[in-house]
N, C-alpha and C positions, 0 to 999 in steps of 0.2 A: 139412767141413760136411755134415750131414744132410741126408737130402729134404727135410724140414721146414723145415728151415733156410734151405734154399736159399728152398719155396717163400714164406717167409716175407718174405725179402731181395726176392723177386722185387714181391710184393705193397706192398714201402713206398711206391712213388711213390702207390700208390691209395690208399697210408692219410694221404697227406701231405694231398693234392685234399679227400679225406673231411673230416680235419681241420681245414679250411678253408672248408667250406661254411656259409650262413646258418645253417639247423639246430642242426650243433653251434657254434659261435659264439658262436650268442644261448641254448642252453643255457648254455652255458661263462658267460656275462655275468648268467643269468635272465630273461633278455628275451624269450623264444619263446613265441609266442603261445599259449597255454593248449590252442587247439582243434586246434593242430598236431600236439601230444603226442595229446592223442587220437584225431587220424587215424591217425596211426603205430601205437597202439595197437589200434584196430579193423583195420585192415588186416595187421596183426603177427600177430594171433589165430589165423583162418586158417591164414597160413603156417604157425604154429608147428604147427597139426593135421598138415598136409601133409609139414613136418619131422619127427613124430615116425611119422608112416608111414612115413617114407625109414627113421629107426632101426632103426626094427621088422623093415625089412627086412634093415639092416644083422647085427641078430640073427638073421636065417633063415640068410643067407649066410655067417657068420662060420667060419671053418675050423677053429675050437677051444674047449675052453668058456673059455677065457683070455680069449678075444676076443671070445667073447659076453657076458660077463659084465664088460668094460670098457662095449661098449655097450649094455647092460640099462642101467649104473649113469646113463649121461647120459642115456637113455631116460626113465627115472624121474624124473631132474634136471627135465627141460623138461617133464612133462606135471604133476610132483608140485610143482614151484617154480616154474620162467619161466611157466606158464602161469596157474598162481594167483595170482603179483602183476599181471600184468595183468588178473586176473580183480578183483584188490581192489582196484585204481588205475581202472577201468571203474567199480567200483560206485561210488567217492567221488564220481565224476564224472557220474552219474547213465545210466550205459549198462549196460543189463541184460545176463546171461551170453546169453538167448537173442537180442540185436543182435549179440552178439560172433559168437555160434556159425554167425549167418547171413549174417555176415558179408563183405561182395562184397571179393576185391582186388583193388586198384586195378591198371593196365596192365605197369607195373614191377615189381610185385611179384610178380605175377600169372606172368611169363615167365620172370622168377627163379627163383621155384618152379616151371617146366615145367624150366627147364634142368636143375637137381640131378633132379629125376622122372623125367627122360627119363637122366642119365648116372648115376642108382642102378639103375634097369632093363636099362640094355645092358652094364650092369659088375657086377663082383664086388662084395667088401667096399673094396678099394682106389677104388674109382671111386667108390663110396657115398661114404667119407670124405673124399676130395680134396673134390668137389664140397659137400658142407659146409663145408667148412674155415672160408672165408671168414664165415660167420657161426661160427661157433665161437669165434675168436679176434679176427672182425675189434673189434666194442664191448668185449672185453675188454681188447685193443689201445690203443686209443683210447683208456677209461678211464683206464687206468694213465697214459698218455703227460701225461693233460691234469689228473691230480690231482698230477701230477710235476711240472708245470711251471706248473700254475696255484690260487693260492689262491680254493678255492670257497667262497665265503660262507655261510654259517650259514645266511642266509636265502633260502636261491638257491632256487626252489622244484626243483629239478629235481637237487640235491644228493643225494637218495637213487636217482637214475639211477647218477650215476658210482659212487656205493658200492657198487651192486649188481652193477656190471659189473668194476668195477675193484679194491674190496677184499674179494671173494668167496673165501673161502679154499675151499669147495665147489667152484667152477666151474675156478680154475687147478687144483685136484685130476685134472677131471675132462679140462680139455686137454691136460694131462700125459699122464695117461694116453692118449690119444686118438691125441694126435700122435707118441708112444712107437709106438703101435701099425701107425699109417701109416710111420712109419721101417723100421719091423722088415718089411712088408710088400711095402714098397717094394725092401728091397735082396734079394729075390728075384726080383723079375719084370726084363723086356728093357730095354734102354734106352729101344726103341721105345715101351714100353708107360707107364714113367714118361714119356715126354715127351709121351703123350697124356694122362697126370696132371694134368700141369702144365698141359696148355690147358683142360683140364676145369677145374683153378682157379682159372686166369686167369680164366675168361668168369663165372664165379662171383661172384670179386673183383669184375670191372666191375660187374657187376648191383648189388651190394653198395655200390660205391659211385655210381653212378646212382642208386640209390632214395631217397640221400638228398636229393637236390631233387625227385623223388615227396615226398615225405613234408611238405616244405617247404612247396609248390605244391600242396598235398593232390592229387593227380592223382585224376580220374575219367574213367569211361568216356566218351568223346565223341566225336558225330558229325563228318564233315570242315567241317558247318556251324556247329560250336560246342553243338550241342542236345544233353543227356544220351542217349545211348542206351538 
């Protein structure tokens, strides 16, 4: 079994939980409230800026041009694709690019993105990429798991979600390679230091699957009184 593999194997139980929340549920049925997808969406935006800063950094550190040029290519993915479908799924929906750009995240999302910020900064390229992981494959995961096992309807409005995440020949391209690259990296360094990999991906994973009842419950800033901050 590969690093990958393993940490893969380690992450099912959080993908079982994931797969079983309201969210994806009432995706899976078409039933999720229209303005839900849109929180996730505004609140996604954000991240994903924040995400492709960690890449960018992933390219400064990378120890070869093999491996900088794996992560240019998903660098490009998410700024030149993930970020322009939710840029065109925003406009349909009447949210302009500058609500997205100024976009607050929410509390969950919010520490998610400190946690990967904070273990791309005190680590290498191995630490970069563990710490991503979880979103790299986790909705890809999913996708596949739930167009495998369930017929989505023609009219589900939320049918070009799983396509995107689950029949992207682009994207498995790009985790292939990715997770190709965290293997090879991996069976270099100490035991010690994979096995701070793997908690870097665990806590990753958790957040990853916490946000989705953030995303559910639209989560916002609030005072211990209930009042917006």
């Amino acid at each position: 079994m590969t690093f990958t593999q393993d940490l893969l194997a380690k992450a099912d139980p959080y993908l079982k939980v994931q797969m079983g929340t309201p969210f994806v549920q009432e995706m899976i049925a078409g039933t999720l409230a229209p303005e839900r997808l849109q929180y996730w969406v505004r609140v996604d935006y954000p991240y994903l800026i924040n995400f492709s800063r960690i890449l960018a950094l992933g390219v400064l550190r990378a120890p070869n041009l093999d491996a900088m040029r794996i992560v240019q290519r998903y660098l490009n993915y998410i700024v030149d694709e993930e970020m322009a479908s939710h840029e065109r799924f925003a406009a349909a929906q009447g949210i302009s690019l500058s609500e997205l750009e100024t976009q607050q995240m929410g509390p969950t999302k919010y520490a998610y993105a400190q946690h990967e910020f904070a273990s791309a900064n005190r680590g290498e390229l191995p630490e970069i990429l563990t710490a991503i992981t979880p979103c790299l494959v986790g909705w890809q995961i999913l996708s596949k798991r739930i167009l495998k096992d369930h017929a989505i309807a023609a009219d589900n409005p939320y049918k070009w979600w799983f396509d995107t995440y689950g029949s992207d020949a682009g994207l498995d391209s790009h985790v292939e390679a990715l997770l190709g690259l965290i293997d090879l990296m991996a069976a270099e360094v100490s035991q010690a230091r994979r096995a701070r990999l793997t908690e870097i991906f665990l806590t990753s994973e958790y957040y990853e699957t916490v946000a989705w009842s953030a995303y559910h419950s639209m989560e916002e800033w609030t005072m211990p009184d209930g009042s917006l901050s």
